[in-house]
DSSP file (Angstrom, degrees, kcal/mol; ACC not computed):
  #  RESIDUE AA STRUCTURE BP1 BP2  ACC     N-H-->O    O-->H-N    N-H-->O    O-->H-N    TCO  KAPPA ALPHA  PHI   PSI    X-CA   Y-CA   Z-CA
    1    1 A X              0   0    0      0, 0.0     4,-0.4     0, 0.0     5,-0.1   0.000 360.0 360.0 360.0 -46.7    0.0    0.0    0.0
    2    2 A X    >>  +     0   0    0      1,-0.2     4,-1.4     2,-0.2     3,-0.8   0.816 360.0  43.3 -43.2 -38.9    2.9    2.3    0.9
    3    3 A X  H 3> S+     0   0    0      1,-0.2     4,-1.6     2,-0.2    -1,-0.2   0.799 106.4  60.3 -77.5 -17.8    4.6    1.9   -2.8
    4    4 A X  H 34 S+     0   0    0      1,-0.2     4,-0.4     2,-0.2    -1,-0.2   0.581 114.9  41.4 -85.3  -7.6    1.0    2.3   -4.5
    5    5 A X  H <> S+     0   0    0     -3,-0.8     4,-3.1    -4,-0.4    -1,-0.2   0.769 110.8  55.4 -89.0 -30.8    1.4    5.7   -2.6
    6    6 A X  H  < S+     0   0    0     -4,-1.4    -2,-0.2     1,-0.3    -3,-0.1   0.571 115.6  35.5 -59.1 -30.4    4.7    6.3   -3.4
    7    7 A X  T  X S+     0   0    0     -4,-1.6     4,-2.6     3,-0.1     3,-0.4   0.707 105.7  67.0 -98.0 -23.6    4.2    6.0   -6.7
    8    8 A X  H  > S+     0   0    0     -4,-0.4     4,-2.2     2,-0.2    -2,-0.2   0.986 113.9  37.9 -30.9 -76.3    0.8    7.7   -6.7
    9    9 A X  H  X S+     0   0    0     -4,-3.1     4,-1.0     1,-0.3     5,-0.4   0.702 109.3  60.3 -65.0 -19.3    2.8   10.9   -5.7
   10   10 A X  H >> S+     0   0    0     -3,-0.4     4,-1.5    -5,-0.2     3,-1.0   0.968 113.3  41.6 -64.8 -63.4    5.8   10.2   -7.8
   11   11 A X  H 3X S+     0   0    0     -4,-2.6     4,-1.4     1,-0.3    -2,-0.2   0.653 110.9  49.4 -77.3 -20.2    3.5   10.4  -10.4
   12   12 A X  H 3< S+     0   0    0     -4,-2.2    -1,-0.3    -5,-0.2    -2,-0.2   0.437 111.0  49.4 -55.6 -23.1    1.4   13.2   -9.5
   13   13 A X  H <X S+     0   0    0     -3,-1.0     4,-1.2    -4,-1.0     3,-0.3   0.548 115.0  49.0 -95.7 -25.4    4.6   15.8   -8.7
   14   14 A X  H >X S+     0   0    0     -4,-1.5     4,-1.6    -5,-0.4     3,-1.6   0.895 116.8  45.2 -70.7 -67.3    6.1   14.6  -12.6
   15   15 A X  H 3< S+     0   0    0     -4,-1.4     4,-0.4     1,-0.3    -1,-0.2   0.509 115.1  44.6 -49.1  -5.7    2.4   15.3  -13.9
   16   16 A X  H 34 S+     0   0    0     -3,-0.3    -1,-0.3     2,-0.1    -2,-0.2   0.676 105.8  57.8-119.2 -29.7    2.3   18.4  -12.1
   17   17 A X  H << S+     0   0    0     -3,-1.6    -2,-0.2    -4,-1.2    -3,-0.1   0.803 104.5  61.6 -67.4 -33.9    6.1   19.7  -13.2
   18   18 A X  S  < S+     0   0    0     -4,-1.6    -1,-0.2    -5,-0.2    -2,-0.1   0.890  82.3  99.9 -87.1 -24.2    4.8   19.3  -16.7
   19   19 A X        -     0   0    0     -4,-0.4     2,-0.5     1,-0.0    -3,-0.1  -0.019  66.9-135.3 -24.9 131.1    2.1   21.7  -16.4
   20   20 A X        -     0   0    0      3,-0.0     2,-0.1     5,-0.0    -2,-0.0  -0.986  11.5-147.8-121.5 124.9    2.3   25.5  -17.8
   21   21 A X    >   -     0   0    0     -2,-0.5     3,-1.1     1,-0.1     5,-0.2  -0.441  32.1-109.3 -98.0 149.2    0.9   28.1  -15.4
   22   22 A X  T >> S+     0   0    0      1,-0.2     4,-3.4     2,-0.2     3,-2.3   0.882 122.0  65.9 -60.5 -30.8   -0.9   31.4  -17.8
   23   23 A X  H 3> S+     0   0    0      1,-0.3     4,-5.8     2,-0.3    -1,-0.2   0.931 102.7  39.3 -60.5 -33.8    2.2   33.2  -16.4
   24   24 A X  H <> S+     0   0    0     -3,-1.1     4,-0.6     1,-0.3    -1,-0.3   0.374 115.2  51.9 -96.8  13.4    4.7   31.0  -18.3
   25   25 A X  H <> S+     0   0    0     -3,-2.3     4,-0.5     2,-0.1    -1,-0.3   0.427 112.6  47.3-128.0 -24.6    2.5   30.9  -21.4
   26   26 A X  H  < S+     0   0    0     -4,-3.4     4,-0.2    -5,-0.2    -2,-0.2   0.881 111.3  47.6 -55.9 -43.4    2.5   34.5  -21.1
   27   27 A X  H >X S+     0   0    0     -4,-5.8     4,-2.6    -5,-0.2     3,-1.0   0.945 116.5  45.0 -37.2 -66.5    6.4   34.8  -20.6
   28   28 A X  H 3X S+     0   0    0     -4,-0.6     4,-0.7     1,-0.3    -3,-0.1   0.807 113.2  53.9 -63.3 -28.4    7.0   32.2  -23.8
   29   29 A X  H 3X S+     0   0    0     -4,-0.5     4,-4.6     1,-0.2    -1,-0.3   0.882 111.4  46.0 -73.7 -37.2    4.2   34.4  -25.8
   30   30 A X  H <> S+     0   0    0     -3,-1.0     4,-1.3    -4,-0.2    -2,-0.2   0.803 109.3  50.5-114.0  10.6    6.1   37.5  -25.1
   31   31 A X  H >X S+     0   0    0     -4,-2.6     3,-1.6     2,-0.2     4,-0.8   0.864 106.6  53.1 -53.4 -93.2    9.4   36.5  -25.9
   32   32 A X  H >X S+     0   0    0     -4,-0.7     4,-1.3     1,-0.2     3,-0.9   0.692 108.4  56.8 -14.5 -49.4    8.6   35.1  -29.1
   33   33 A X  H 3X S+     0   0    0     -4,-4.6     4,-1.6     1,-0.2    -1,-0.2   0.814 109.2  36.6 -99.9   6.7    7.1   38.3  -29.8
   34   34 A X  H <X S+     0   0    0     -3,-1.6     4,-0.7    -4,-1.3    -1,-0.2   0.201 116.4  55.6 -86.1  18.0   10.1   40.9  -29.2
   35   35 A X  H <X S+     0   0    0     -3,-0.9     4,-1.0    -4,-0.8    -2,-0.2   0.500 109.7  47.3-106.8 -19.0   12.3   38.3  -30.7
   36   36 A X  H  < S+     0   0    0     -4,-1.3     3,-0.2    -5,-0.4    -2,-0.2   0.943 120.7  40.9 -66.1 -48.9    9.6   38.6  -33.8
   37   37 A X  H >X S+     0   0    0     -4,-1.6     3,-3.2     1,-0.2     4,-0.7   0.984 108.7  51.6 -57.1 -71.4   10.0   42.2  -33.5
   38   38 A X  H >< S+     0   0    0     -4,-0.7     3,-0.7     1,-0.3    -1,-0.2   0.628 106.8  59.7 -32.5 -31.5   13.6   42.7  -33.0
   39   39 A X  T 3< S+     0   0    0     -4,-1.0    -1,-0.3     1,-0.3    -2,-0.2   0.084 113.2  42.2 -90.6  20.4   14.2   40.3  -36.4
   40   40 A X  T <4 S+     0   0    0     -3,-3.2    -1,-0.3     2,-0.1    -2,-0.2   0.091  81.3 132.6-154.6   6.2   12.2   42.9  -38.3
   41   41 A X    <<  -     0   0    0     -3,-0.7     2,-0.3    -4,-0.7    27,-0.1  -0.200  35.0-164.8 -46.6 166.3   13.5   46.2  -37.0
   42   42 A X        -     0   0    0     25,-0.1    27,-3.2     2,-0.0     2,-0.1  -0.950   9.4-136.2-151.0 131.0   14.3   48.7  -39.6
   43   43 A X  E     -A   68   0A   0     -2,-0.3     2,-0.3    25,-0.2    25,-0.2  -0.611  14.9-153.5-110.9 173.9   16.3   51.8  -39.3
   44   44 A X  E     -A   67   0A   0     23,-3.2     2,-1.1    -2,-0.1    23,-0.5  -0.995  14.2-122.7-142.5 146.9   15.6   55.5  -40.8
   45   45 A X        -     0   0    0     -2,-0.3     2,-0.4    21,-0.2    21,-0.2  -0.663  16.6-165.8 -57.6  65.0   17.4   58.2  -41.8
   46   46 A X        -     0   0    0     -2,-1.1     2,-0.6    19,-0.1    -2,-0.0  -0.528   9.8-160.9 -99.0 141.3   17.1   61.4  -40.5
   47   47 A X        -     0   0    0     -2,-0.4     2,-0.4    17,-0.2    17,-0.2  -0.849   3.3-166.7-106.3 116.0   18.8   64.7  -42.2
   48   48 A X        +     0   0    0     15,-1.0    15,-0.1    -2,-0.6    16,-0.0  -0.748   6.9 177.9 -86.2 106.3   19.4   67.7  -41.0
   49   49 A X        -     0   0    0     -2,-0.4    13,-0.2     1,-0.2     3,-0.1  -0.100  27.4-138.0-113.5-150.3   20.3   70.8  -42.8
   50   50 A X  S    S+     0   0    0     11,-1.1     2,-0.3     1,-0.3    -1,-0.2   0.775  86.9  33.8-113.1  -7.8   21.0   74.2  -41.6
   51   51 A X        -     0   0    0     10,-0.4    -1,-0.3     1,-0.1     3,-0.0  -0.994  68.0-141.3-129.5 142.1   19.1   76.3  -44.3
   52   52 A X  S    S+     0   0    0     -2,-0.3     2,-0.5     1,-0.2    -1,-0.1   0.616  86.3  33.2 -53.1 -40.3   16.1   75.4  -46.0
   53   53 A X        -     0   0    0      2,-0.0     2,-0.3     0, 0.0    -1,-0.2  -0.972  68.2-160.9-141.9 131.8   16.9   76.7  -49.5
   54   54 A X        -     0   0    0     -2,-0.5     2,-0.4    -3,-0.0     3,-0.0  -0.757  10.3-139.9-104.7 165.6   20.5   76.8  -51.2
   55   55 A X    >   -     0   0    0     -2,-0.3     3,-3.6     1,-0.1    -2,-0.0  -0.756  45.7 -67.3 -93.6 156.3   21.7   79.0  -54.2
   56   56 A X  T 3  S+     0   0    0     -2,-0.4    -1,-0.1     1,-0.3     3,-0.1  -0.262 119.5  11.3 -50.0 120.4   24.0   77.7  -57.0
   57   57 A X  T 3  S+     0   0    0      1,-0.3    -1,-0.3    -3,-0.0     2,-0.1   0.253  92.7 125.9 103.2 -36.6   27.2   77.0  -55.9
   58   58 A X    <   -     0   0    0     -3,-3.6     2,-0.6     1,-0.0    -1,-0.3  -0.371  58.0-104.6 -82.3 162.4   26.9   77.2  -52.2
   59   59 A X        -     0   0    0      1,-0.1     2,-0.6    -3,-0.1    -4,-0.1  -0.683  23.5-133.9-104.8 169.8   27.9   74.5  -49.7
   60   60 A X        -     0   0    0     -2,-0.6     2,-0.6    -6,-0.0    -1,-0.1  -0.759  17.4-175.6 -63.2  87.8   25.8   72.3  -48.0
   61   61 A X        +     0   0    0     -2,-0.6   -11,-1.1   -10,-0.0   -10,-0.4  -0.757  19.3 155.6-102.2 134.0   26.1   71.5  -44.5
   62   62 A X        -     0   0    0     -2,-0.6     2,-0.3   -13,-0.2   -13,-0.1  -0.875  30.8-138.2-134.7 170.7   23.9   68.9  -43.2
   63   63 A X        -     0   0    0     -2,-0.3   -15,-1.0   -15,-0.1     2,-0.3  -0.965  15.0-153.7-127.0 157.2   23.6   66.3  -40.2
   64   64 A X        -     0   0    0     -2,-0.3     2,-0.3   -17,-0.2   -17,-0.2  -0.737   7.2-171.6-114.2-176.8   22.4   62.5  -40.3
   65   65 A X        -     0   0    0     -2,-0.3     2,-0.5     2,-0.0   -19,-0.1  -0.846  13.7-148.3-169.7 130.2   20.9   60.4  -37.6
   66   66 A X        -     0   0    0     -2,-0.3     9,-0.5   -21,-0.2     2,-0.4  -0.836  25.7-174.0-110.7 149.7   20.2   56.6  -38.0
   67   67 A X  E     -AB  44  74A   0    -23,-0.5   -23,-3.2    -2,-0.5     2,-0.5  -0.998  21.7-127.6-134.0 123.4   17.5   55.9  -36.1
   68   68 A X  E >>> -AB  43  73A   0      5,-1.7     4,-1.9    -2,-0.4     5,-0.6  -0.852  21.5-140.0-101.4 127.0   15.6   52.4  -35.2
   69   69 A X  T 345S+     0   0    0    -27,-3.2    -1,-0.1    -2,-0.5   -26,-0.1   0.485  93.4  40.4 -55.3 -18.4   12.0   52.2  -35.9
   70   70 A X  T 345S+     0   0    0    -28,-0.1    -1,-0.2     3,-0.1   -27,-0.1   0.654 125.6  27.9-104.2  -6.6   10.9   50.7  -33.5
   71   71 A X  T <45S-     0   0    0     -3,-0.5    -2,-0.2     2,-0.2     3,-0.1   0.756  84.7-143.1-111.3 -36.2   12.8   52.0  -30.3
   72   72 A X  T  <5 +     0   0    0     -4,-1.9     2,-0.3     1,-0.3    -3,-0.1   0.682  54.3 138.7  43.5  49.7   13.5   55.8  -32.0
   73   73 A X  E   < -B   68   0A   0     -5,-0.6    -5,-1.7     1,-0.1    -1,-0.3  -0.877  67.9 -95.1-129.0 135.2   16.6   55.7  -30.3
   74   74 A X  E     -B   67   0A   0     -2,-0.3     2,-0.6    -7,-0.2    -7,-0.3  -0.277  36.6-142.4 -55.3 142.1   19.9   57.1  -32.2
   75   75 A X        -     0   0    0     -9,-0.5     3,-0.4     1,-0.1    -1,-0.1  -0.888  20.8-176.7-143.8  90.0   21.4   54.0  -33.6
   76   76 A X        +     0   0    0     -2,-0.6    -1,-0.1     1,-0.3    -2,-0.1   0.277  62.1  89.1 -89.6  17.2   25.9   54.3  -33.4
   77   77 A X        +     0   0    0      2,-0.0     2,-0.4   -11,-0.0    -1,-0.3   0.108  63.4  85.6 -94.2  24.2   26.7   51.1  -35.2
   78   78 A X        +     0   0    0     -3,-0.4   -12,-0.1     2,-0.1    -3,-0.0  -0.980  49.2 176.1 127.6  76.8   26.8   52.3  -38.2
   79   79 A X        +     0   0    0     -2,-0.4     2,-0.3    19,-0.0    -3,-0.0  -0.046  62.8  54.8-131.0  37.0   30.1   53.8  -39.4
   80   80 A X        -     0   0    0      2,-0.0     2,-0.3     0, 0.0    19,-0.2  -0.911  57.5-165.0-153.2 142.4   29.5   54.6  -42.9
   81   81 A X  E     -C   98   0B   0     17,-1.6    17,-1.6    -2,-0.3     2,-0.5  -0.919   9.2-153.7-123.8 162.8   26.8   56.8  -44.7
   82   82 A X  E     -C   97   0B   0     -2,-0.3     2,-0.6    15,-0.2    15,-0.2  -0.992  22.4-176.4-125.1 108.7   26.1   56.8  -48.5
   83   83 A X  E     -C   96   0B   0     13,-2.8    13,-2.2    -2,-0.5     2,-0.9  -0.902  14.1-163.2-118.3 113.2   24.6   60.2  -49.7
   84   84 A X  E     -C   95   0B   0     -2,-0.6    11,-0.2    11,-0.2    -2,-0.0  -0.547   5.8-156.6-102.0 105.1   23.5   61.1  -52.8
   85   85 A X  E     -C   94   0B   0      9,-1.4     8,-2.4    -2,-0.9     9,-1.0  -0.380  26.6-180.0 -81.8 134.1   22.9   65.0  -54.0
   86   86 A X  E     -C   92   0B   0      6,-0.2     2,-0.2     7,-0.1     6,-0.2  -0.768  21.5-127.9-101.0-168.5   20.4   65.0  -56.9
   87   87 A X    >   -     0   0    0      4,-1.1     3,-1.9    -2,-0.2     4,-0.1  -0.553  51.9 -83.3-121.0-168.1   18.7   67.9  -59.2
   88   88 A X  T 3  S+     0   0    0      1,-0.3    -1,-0.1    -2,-0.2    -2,-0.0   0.352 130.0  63.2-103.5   3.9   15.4   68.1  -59.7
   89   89 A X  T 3  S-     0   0    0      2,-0.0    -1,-0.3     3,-0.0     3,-0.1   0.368 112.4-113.5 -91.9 -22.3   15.4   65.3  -62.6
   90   90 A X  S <  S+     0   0    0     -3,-1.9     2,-0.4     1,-0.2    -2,-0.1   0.879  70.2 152.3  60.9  51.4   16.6   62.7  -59.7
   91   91 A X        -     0   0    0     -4,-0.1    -4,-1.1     0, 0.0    -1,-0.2  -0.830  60.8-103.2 -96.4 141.0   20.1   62.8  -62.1
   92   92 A X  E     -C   86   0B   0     -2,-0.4    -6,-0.2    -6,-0.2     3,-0.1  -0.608  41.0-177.0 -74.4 139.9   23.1   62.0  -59.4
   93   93 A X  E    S-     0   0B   0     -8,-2.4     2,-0.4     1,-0.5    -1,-0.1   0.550  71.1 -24.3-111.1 -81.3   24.7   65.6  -58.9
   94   94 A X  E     -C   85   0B   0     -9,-1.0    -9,-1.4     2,-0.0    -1,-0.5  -0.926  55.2-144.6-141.0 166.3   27.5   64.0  -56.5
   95   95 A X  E     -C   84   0B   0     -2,-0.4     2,-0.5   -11,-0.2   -11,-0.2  -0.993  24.2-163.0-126.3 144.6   27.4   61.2  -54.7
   96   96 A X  E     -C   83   0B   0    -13,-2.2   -13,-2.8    -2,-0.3     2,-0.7  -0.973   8.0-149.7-139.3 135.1   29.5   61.8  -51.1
   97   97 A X  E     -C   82   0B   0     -2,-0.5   -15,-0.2   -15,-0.2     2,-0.1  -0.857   8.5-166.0 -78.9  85.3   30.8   59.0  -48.6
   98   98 A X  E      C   81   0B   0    -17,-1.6   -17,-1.6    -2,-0.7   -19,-0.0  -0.669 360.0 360.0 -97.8 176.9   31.0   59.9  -44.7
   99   99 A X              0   0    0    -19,-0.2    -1,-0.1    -2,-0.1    -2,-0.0   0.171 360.0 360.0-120.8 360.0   33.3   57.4  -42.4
């Protein structure tokens, strides 16, 4: 009678360890979904310049900012930008490299 309890409870604390409480099926739900997110971030570019309208011939001072979309938080990994100046035909004017 003792072992038919002995395993009664052995086998009721295994059955009971395999159980998932809403907390841990909430956990697992919302990892999966910042690990969904995170694998589908995107960044954006924002430029700043210091005048609104140039004349022929003057130069062109700007800033950039990489940015992640989902977080909006400046984004320093990054150690290269690609800029290209075009005219109003969207013919490449110059095309300029920062490091």
């Amino acid at each position: 009678m003792k072992s038919l309890l002995l395993l009664a409870g052995i086998m009721y604390s295994a059955f009971a360890f395999t159980q998932t409480t809403p907390q841990e099926k909430l956990d697992s739900f919302s990892a999966q979904f910042v690990t969904a997110i995170r694998s589908h971030e995107q960044q954006r570019v924002f430029m700043a310049t210091d005048k609104s309208i140039y004349s022929n011939g003057e130069s062109l001072w700007f800033k950039a900012f990489l940015v992640n979309d989902i977080s909006d938080k400046i984004n320093n990994d990054s150690k290269f930008l690609f800029v290209d100046l075009v005219d109003i035909n969207d013919d490449v004017i110059k095309t300029l490299i920062w490091l």
